[in-house]
C-alpha positions as CSV (number, residue, x, y, z in Angstrom):
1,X,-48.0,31.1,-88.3
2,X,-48.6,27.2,-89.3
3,X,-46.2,25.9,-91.4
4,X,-47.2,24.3,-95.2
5,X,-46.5,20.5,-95.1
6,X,-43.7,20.9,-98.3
7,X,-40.6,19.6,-99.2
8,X,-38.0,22.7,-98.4
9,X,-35.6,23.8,-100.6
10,X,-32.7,25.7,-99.9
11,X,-32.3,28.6,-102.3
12,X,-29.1,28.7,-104.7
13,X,-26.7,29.9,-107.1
14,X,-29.2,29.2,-110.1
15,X,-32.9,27.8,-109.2
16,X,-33.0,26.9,-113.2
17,X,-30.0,24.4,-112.8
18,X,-32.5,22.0,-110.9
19,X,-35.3,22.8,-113.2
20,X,-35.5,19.0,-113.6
21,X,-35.4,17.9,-109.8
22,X,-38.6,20.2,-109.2
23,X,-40.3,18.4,-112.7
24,X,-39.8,15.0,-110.7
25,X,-41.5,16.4,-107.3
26,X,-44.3,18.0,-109.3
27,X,-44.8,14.2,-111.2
28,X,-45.9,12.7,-107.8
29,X,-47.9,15.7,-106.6
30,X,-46.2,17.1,-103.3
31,X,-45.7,20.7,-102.6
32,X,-42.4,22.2,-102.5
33,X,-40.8,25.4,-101.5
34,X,-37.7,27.6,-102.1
35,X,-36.0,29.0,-98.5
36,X,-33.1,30.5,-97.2
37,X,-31.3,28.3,-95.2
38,X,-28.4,28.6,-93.5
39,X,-25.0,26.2,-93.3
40,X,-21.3,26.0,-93.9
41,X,-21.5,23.0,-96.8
42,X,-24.4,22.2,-99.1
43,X,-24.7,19.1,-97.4
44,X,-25.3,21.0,-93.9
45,X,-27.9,23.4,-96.0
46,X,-30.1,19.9,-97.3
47,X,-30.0,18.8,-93.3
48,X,-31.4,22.3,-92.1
49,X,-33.9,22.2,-95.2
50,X,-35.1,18.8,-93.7
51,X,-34.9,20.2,-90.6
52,X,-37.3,22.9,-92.0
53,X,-39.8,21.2,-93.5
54,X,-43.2,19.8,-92.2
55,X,-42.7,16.8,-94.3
56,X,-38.4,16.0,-92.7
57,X,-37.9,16.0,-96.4
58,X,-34.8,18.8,-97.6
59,X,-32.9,19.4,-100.6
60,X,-30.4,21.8,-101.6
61,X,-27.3,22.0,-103.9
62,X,-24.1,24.1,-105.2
63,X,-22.4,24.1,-108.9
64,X,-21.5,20.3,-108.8
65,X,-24.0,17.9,-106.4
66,X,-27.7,18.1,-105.2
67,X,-28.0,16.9,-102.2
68,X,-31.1,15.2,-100.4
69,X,-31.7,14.8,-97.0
70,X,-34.0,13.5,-94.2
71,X,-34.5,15.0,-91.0
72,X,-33.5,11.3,-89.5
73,X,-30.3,10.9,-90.5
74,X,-26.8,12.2,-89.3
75,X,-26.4,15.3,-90.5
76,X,-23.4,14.5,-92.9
77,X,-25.4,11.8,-94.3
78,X,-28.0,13.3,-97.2
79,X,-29.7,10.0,-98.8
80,X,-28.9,11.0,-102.2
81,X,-26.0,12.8,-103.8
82,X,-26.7,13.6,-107.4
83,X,-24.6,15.3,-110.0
84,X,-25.9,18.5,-111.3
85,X,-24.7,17.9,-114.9
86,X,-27.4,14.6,-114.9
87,X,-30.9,16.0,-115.4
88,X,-32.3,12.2,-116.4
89,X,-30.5,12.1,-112.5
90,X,-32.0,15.0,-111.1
91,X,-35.5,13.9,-112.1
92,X,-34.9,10.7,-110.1
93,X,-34.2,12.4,-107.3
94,X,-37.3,15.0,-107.2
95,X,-39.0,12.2,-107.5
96,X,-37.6,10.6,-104.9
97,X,-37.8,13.5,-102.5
98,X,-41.6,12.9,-103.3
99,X,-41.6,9.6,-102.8
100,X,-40.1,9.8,-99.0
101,X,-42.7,11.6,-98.2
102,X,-45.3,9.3,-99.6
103,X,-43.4,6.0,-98.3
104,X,-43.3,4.3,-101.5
105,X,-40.4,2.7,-103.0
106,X,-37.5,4.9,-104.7
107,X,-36.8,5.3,-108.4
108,X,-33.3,3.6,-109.0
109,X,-30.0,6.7,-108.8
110,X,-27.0,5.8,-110.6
């Protein structure tokens, strides 16, 4: 079975906390998906979503952060680390995701 080129996300606690994360990846138009992934931390669960995904593009999070990683990098090093209590944040970062994949510049994270 061929793989969908989509950002992967890892499944968690409450898919309706990042409600604004996936709003920001829907605005730049790329597919995403929800998956079971495996790992110790959350930060280990973004890697093995990147990991994952056609597009090396992974996110995943837990009760405080949401974490997003590319297949590239150490795997204790997500590019972004954004609180889960900052949906203007989390919007940024969806975005972002998106925009890794396109190669375009990012939207500025506090």
């Amino acid at each position: 079975m061929t793989k969908k080129p989509e950002i992967i996300i890892a499944s968690g606690i409450d898919d309706t906390l990042i409600q604004p994360l996936l709003y920001g990846i829907e605005e730049e138009e790329i597919p995403f998906r929800f998956a079971e992934i495996d790992g110790q931390t959350t930060v280990e669960r973004a890697y093995q979503s990147a990991i994952e995904s056609q597009l090396s593009v992974g996110l995943a999070y837990d009760r405080d952060y949401t974490y997003l990683h590319f297949k590239n990098l150490p795997a204790a090093e997500p590019l972004f680390k954004v609180a889960i209590n900052r949906p203007d944040q989390l919007d940024r970062l969806g975005a972002n995701a998106a925009r890794l994949v396109k190669g375009v510049p990012f939207k500025e994270i506090d």
